[in-house]
mmCIF file of the N, C-alpha and C atoms, coordinates in Angstrom:
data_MODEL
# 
_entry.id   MODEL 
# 
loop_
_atom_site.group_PDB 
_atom_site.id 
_atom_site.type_symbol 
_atom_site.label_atom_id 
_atom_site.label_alt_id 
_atom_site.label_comp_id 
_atom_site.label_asym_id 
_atom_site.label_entity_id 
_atom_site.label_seq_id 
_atom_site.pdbx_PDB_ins_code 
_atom_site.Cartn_x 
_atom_site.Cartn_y 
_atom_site.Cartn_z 
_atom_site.occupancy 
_atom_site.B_iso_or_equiv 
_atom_site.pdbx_formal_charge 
_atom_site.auth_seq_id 
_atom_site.auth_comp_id 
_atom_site.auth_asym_id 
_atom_site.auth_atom_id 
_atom_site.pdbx_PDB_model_num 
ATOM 1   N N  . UNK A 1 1  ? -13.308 -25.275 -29.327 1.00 0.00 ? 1  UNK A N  1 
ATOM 2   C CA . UNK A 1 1  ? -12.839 -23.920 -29.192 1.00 0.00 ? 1  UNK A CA 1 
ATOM 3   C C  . UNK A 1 1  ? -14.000 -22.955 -28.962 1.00 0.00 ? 1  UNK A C  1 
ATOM 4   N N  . UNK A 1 2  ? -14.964 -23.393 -29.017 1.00 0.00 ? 2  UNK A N  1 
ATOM 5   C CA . UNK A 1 2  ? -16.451 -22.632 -28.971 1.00 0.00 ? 2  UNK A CA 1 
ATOM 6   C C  . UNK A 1 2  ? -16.773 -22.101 -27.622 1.00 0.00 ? 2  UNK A C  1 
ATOM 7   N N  . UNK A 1 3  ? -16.762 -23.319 -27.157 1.00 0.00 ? 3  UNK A N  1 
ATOM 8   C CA . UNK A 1 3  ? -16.895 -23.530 -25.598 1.00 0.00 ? 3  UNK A CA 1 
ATOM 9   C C  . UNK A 1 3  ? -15.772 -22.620 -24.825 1.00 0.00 ? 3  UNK A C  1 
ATOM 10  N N  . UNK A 1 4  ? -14.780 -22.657 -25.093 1.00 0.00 ? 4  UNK A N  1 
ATOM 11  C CA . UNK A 1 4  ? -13.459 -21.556 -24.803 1.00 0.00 ? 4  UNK A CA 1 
ATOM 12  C C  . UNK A 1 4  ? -14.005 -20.509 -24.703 1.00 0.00 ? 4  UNK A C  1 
ATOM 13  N N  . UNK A 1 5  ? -14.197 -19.621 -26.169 1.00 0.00 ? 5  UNK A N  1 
ATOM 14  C CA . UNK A 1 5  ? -14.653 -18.188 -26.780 1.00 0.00 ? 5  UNK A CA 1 
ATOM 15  C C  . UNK A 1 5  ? -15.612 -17.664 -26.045 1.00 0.00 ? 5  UNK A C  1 
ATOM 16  N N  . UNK A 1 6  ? -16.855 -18.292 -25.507 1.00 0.00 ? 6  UNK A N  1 
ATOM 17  C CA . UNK A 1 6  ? -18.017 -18.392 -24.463 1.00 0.00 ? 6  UNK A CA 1 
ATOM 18  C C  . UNK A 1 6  ? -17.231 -18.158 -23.100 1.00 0.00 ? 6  UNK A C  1 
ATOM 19  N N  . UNK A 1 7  ? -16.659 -19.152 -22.611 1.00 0.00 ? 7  UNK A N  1 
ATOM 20  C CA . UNK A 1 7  ? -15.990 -18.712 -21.622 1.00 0.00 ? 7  UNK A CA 1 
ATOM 21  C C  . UNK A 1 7  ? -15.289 -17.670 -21.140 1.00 0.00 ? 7  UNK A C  1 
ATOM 22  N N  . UNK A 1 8  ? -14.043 -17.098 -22.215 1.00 0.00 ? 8  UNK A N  1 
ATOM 23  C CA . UNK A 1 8  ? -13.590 -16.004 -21.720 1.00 0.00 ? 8  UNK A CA 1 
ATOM 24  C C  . UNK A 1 8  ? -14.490 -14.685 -22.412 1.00 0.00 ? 8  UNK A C  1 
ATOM 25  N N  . UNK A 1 9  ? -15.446 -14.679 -23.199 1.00 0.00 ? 9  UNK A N  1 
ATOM 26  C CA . UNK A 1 9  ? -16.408 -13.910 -23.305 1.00 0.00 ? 9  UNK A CA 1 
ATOM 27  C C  . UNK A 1 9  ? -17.058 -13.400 -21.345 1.00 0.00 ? 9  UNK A C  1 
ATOM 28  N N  . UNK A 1 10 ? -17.430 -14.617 -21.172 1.00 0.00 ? 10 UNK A N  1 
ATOM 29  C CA . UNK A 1 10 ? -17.886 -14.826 -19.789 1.00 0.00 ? 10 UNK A CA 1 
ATOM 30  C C  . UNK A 1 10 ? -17.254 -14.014 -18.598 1.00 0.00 ? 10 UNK A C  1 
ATOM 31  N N  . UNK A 1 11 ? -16.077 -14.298 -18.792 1.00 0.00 ? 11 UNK A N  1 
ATOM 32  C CA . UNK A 1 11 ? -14.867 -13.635 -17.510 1.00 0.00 ? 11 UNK A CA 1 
ATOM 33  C C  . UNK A 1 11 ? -14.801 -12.142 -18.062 1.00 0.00 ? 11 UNK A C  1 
ATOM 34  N N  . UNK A 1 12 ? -14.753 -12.031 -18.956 1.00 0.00 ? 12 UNK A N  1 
ATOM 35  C CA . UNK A 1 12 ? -14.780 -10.595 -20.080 1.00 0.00 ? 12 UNK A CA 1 
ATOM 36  C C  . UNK A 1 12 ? -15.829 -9.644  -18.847 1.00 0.00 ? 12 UNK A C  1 
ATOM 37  N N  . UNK A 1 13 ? -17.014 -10.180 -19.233 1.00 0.00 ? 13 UNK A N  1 
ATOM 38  C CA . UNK A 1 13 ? -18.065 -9.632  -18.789 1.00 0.00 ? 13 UNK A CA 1 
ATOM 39  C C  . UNK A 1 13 ? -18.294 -9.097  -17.030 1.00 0.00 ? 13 UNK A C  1 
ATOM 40  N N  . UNK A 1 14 ? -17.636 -10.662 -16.720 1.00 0.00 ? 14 UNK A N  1 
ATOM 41  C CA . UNK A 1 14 ? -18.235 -10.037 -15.192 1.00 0.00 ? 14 UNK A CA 1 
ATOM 42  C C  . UNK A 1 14 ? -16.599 -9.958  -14.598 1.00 0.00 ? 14 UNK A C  1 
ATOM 43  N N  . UNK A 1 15 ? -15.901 -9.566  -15.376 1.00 0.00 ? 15 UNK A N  1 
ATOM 44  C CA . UNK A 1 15 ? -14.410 -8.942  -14.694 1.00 0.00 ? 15 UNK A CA 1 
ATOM 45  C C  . UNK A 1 15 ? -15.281 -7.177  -14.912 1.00 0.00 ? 15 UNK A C  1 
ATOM 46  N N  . UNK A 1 16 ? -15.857 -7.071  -15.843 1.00 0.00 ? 16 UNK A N  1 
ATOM 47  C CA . UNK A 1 16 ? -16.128 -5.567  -16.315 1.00 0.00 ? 16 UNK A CA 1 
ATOM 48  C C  . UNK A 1 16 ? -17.318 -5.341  -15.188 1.00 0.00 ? 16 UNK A C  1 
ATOM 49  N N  . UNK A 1 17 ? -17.946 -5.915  -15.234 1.00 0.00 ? 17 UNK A N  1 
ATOM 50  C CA . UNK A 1 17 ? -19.285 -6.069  -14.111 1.00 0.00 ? 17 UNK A CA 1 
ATOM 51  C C  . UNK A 1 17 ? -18.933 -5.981  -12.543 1.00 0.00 ? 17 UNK A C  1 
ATOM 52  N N  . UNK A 1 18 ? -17.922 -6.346  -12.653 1.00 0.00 ? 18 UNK A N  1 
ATOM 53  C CA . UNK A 1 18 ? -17.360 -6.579  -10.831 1.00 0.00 ? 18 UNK A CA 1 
ATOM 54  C C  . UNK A 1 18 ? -16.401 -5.250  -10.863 1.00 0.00 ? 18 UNK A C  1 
ATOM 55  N N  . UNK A 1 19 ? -15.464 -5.001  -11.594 1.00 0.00 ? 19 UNK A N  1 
ATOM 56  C CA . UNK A 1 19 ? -14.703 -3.656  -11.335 1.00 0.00 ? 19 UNK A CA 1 
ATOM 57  C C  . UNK A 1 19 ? -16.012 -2.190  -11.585 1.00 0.00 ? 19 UNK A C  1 
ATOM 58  N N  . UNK A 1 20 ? -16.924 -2.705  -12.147 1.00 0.00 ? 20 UNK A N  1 
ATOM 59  C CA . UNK A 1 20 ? -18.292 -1.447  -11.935 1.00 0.00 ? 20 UNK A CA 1 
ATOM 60  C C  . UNK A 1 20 ? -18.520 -1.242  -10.743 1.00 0.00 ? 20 UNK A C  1 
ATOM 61  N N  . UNK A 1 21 ? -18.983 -2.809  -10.311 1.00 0.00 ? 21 UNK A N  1 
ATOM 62  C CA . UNK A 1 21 ? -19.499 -2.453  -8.847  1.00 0.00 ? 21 UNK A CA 1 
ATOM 63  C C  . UNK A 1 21 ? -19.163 -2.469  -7.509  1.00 0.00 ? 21 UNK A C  1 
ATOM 64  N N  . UNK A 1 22 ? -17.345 -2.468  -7.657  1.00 0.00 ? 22 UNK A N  1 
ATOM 65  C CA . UNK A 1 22 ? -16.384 -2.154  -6.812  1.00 0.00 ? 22 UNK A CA 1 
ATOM 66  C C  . UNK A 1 22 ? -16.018 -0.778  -6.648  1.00 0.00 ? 22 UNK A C  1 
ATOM 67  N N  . UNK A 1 23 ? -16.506 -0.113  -8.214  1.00 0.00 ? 23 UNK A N  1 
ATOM 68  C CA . UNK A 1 23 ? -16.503 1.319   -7.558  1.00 0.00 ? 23 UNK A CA 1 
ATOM 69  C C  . UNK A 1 23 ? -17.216 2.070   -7.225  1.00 0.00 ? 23 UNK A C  1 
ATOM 70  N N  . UNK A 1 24 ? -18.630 1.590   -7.345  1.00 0.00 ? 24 UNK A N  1 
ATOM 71  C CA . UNK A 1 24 ? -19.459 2.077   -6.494  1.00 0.00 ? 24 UNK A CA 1 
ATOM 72  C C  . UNK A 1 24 ? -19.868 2.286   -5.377  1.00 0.00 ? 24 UNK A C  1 
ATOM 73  N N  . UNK A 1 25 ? -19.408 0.950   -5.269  1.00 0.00 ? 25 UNK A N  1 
ATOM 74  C CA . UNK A 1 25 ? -19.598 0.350   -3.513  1.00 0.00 ? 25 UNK A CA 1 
ATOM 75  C C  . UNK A 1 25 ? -18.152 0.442   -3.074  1.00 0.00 ? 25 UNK A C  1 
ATOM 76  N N  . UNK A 1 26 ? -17.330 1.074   -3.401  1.00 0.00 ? 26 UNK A N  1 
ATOM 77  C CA . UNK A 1 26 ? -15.929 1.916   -2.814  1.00 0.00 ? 26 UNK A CA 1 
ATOM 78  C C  . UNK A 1 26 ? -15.374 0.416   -1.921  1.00 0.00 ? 26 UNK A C  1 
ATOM 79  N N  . UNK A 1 27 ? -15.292 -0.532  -3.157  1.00 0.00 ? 27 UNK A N  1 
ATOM 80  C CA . UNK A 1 27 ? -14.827 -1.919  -2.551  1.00 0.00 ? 27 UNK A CA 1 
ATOM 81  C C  . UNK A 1 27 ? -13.677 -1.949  -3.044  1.00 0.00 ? 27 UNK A C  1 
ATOM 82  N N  . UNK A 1 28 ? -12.249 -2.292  -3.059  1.00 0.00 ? 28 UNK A N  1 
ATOM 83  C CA . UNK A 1 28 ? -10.726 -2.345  -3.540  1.00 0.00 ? 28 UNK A CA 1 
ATOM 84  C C  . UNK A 1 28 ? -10.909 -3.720  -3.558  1.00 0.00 ? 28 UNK A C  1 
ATOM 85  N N  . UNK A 1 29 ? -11.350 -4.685  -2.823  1.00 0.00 ? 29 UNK A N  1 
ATOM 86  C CA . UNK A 1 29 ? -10.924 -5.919  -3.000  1.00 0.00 ? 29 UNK A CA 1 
ATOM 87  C C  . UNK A 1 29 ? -11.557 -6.506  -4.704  1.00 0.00 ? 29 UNK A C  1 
ATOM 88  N N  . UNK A 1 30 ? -12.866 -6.254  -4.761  1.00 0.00 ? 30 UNK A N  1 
ATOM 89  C CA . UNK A 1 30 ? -13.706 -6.106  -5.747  1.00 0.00 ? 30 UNK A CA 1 
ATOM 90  C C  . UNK A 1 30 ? -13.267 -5.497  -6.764  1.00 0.00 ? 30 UNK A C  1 
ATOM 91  N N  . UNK A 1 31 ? -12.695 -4.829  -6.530  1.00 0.00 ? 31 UNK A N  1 
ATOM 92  C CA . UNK A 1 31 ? -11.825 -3.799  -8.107  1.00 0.00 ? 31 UNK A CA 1 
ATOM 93  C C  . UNK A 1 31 ? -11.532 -4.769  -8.683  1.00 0.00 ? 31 UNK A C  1 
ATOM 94  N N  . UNK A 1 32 ? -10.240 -4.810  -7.603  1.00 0.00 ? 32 UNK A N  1 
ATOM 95  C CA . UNK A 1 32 ? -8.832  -6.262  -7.972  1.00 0.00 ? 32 UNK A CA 1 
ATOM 96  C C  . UNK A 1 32 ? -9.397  -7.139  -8.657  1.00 0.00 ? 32 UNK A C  1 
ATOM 97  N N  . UNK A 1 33 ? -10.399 -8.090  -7.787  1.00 0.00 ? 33 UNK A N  1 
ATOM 98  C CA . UNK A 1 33 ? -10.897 -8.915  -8.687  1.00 0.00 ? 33 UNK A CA 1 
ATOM 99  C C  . UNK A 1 33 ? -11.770 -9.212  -9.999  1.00 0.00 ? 33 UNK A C  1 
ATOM 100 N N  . UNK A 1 34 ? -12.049 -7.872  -10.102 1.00 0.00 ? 34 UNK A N  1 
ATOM 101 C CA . UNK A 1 34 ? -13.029 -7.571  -11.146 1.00 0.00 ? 34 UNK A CA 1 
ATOM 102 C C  . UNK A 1 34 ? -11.941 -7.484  -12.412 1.00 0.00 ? 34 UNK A C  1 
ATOM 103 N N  . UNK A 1 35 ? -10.338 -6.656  -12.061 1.00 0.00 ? 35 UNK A N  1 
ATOM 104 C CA . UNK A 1 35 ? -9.959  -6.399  -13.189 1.00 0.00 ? 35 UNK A CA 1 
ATOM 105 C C  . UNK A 1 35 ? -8.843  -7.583  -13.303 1.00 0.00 ? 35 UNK A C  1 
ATOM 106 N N  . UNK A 1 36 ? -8.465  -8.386  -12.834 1.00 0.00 ? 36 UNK A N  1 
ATOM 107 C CA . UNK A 1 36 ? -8.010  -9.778  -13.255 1.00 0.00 ? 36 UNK A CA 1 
ATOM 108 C C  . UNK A 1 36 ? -8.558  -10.665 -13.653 1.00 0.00 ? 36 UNK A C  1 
ATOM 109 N N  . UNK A 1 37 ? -10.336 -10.599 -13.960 1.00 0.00 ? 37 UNK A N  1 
ATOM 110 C CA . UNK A 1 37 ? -10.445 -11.575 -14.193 1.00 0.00 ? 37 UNK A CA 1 
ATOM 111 C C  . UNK A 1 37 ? -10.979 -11.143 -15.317 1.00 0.00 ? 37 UNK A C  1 
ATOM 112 N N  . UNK A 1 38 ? -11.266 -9.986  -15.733 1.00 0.00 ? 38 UNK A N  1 
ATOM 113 C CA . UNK A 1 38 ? -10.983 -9.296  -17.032 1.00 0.00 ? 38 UNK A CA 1 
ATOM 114 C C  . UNK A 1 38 ? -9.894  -9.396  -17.420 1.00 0.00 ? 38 UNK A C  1 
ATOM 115 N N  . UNK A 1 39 ? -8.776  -8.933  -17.422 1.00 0.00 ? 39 UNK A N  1 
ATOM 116 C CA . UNK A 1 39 ? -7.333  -9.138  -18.050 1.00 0.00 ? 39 UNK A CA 1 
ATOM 117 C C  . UNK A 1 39 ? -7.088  -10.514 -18.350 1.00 0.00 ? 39 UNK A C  1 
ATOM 118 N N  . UNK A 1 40 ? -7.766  -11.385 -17.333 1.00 0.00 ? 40 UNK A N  1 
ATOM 119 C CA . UNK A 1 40 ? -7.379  -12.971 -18.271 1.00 0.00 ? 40 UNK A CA 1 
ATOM 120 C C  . UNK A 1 40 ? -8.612  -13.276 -18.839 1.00 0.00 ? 40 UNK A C  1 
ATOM 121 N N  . UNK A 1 41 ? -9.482  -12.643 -19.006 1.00 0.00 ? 41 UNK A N  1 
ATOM 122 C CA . UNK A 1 41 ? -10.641 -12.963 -20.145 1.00 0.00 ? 41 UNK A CA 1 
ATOM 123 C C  . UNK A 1 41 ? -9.631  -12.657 -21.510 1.00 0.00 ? 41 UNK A C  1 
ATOM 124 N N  . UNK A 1 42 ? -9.128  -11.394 -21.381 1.00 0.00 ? 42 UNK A N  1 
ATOM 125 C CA . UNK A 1 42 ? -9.061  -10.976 -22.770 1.00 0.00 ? 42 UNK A CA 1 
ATOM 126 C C  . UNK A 1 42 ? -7.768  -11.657 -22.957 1.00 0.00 ? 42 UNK A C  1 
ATOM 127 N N  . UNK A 1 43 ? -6.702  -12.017 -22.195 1.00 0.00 ? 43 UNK A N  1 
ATOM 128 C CA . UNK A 1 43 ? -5.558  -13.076 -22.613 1.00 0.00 ? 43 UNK A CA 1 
ATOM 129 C C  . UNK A 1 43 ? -6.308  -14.078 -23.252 1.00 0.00 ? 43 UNK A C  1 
ATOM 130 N N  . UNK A 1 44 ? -7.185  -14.794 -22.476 1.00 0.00 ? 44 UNK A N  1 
ATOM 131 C CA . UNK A 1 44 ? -7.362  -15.738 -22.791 1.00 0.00 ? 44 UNK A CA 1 
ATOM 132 C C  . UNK A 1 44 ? -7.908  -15.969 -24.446 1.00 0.00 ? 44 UNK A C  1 
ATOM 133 N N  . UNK A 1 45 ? -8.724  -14.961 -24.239 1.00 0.00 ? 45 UNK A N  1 
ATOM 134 C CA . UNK A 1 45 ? -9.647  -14.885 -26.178 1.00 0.00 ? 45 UNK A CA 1 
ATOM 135 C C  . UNK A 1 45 ? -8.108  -14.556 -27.139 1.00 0.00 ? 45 UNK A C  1 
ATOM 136 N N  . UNK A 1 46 ? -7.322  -13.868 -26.422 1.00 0.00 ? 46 UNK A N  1 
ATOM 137 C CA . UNK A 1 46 ? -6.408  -13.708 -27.907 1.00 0.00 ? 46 UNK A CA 1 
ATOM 138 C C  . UNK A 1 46 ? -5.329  -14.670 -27.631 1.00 0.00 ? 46 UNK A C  1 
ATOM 139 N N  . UNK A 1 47 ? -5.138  -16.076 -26.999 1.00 0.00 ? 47 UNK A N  1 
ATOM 140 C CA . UNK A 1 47 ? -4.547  -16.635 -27.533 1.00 0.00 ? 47 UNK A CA 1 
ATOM 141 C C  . UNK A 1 47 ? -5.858  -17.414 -27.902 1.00 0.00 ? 47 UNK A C  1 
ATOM 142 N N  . UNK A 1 48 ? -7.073  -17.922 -28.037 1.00 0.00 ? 48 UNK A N  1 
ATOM 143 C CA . UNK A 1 48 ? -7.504  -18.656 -28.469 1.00 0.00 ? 48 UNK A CA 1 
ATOM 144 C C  . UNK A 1 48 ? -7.796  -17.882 -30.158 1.00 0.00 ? 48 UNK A C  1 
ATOM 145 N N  . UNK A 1 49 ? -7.372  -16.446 -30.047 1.00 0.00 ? 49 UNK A N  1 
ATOM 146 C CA . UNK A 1 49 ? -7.475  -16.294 -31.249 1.00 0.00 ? 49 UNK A CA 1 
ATOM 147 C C  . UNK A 1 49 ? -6.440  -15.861 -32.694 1.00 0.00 ? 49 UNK A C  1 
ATOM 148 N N  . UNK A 1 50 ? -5.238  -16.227 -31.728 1.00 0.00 ? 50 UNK A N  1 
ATOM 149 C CA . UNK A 1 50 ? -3.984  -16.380 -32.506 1.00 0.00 ? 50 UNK A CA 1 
ATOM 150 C C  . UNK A 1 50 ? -3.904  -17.758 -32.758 1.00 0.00 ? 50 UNK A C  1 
ATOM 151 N N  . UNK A 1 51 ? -4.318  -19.078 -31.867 1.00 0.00 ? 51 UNK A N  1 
ATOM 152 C CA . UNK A 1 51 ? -3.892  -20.068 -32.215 1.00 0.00 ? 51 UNK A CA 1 
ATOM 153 C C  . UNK A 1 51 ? -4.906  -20.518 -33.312 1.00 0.00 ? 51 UNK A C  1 
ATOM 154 N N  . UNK A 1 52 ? -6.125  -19.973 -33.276 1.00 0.00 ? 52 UNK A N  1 
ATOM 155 C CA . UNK A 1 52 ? -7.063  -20.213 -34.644 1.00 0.00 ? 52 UNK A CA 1 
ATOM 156 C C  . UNK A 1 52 ? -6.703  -19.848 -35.565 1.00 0.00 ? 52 UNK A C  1 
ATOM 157 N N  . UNK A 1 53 ? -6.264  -18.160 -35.620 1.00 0.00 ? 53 UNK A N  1 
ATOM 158 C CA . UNK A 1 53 ? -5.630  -17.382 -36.828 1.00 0.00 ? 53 UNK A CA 1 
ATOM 159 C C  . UNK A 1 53 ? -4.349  -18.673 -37.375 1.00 0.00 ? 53 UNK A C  1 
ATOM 160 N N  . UNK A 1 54 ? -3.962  -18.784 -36.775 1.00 0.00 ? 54 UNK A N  1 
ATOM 161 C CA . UNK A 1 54 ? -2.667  -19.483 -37.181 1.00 0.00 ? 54 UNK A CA 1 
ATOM 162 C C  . UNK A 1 54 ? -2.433  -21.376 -37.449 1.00 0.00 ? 54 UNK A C  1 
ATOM 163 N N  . UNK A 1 55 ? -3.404  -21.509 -37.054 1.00 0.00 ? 55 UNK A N  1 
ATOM 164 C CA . UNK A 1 55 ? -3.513  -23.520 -37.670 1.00 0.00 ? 55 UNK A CA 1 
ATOM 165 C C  . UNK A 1 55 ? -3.405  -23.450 -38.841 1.00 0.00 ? 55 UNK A C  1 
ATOM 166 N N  . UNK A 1 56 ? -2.983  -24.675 -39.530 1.00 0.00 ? 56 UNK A N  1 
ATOM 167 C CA . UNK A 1 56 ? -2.579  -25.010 -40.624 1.00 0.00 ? 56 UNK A CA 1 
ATOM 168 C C  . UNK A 1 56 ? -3.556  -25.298 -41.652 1.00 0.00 ? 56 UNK A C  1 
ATOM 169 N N  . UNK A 1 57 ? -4.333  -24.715 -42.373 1.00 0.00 ? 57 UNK A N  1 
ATOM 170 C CA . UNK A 1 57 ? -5.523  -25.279 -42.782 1.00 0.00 ? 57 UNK A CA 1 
ATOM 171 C C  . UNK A 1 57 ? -5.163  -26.342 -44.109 1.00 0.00 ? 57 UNK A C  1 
ATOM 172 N N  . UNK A 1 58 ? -5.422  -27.158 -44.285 1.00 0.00 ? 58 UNK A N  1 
ATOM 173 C CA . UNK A 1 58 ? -5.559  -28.486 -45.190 1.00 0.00 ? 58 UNK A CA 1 
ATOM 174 C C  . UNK A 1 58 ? -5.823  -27.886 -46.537 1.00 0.00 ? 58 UNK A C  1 
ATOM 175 N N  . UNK A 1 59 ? -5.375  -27.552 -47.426 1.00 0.00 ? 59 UNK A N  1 
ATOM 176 C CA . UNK A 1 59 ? -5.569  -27.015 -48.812 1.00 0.00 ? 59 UNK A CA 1 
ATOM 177 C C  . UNK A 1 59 ? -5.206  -28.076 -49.633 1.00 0.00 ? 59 UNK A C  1 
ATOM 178 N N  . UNK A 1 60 ? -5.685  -27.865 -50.601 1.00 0.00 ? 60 UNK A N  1 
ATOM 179 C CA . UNK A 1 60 ? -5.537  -29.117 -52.138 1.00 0.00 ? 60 UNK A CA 1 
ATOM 180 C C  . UNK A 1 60 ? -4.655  -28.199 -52.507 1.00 0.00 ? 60 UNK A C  1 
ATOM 181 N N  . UNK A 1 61 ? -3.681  -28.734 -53.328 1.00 0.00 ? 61 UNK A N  1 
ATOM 182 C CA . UNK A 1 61 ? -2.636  -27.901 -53.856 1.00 0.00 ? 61 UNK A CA 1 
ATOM 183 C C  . UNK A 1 61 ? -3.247  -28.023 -55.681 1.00 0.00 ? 61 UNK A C  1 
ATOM 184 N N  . UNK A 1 62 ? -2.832  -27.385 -56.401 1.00 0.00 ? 62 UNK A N  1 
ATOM 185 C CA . UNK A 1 62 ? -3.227  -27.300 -57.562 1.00 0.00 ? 62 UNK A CA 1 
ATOM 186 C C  . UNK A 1 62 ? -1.648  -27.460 -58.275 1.00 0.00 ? 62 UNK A C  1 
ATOM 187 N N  . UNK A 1 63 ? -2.002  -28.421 -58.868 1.00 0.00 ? 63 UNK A N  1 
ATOM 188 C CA . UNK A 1 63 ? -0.808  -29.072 -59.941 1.00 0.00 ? 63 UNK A CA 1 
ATOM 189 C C  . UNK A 1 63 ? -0.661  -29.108 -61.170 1.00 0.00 ? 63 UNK A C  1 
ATOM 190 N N  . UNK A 1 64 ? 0.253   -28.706 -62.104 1.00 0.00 ? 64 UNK A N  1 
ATOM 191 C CA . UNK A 1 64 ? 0.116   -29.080 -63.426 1.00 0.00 ? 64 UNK A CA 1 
ATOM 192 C C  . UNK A 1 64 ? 0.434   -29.895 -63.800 1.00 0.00 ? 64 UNK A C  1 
# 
């Protein structure tokens, strides 16, 4: 899951990096792609971080 978190960290970044420099350089195609691949960065981190929040963790139960 590490390797995941890195990844859409990754797309995070240069979705934000590419819709910068689509509007500088008055590029539309570059927008687009800058901000989809941001929007599935950040899908992507929150299901990797609902399905972490939410696993079953292995507990000892305490008995009398």
């Amino acid at each position: 899951m590490g390797k995941l978190r890195i990844l859409f960290r990754v797309m995070v970044i240069l979705g934000f990096v590419s819709f910068i420099a689509g509007i500088f350089m008055s590029m539309k195609e570059l927008m687009e792609y800058g901000l989809c691949v941001g929007v599935a960065g950040i899908v992507g981190y929150a299901i990797i971080f609902v399905v972490g929040s939410t696993s079953i963790a292995r507990k000892k139960t305490i008995s009398d």
